[in-house]
N, C-alpha and C positions, 0 to 999 in steps of 0.2 A: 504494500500500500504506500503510495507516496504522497506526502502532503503538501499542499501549496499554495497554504495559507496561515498568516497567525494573529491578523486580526479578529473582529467580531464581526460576523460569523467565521467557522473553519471549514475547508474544504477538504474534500480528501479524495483522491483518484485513486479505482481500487481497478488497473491496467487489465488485470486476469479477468473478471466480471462485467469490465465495461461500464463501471456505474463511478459517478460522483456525488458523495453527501455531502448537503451542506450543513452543517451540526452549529444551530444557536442554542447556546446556554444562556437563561437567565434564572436571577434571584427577585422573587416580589413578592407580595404580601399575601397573606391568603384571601382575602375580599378580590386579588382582582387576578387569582391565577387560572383562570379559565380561559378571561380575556385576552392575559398575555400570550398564552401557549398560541390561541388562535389568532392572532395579530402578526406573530413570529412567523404562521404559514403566509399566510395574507402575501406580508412584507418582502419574502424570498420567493414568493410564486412566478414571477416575471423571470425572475434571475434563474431563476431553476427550466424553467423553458427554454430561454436562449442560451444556456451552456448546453441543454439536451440538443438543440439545433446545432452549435458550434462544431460540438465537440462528438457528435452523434451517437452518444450512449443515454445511459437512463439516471436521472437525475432524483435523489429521495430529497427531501426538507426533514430532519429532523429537529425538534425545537423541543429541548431538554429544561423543561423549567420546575422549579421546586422555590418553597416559601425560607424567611430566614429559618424557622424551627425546623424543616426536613419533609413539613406534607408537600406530599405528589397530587399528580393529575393521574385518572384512573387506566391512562395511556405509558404509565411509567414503565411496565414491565414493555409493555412491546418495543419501547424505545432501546431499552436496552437490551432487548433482542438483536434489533437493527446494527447497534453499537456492535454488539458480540462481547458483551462485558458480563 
């Protein structure tokens, strides 16, 4: 896997599979972590299109978000399936 990126968000080109994630992590409160997870799609969905055009493989959004205390969204396990963590 080679990465080629290290700001916010991260990229990662996985050569063998032909796939690129774009992996945003955030920390927010719990009143608004539904909203951010789905804002995080939202916000990469363009981007995630035109590097699947660019680059012509297949492009995931994964948006990894959790509150200061540690509550997840009820999508945490499959994210970190994606991850492979």
């Amino acid at each position: 896997m080679l990465k080629f990126g290290i700001t916010d968000p991260t990229y990662f080109l996985d050569m063998k599979k032909n796939n690129i994630s774009v992996i945003e992590v955030g920390i927010t409160s719990q009143d608004s972590l539904q909203i951010v997870e789905t804002e995080k799609l939202r916000k990469y969905d363009l981007l995630a299109n035109e590097l699947g055009l660019i680059y012509r493989c297949c492009v995931e959004i994964i948006p990894y978000v959790m509150t200061w205390d540690g509550i997840v969204t009820k999508y945490h396990k499959s994210h970190l399936k994606r991850l492979e963590i």
